[in-house]
N, C-alpha and C positions, 0 to 999 in steps of 0.2 A: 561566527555563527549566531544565527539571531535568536531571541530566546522564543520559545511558542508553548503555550497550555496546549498540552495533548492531548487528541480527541482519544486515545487509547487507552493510555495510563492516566489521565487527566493529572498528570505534575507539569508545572512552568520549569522545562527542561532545555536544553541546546537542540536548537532544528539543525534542519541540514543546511547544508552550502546552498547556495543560489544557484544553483544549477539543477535543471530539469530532470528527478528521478529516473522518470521514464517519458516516451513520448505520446502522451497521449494530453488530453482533457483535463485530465485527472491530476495530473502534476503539478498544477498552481495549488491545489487543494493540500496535495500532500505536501510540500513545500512550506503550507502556513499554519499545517495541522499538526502534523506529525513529528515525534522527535527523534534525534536520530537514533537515541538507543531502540524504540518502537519499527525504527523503519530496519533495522540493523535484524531484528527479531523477524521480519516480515520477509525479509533477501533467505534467509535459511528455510522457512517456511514454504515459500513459493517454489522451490525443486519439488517438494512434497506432493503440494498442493498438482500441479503439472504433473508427478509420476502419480499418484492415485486416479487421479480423472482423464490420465491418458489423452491430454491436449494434443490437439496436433493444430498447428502455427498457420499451417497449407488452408486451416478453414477458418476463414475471419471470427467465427464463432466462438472458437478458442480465445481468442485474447478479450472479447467481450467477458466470458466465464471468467479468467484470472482476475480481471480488474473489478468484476462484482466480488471475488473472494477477497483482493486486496483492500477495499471497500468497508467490508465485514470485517477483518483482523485490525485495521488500525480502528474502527470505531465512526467511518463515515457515514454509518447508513447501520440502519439494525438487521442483527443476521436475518436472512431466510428464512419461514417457518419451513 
């Protein structure tokens, strides 16, 4: 695992494996940002995040939403006002 300063916890910590989180845009990103204990915290999160806002997968819209929220939890982008 390669090492990466986290945009979350900003410690030079163990990233993840080379292999793409998720499929999208966003995955080189999180791949050279994120560490794994951050990304670890963001997998238990994101059921949450999906059962509060009542996503539904059927509307493209939905997964635009999660990946702004995933965005915001590791430190990519500043939260929402």
């Amino acid at each position: 695992m390669p090492i990466v300063t986290c945009s979350r916890c900003h410690r030079d910590a163990p990233g993840l494996e080379q292999r793409p989180p998720l499929p999208s845009p966003l995955a080189e990103q999180v791949l050279a940002k994120v560490c794994a204990e951050c990304w670890a915290e963001w997998e238990k999160n994101e059921v949450m995040v999906i059962n509060e806002l009542r996503l539904n997968f059927m509307d493209p819209k939905s997964a635009t939403v999660l990946h702004r929220k995933l965005e915001e939890f590791v430190g990519l982008v500043p939260p929402a006002a």
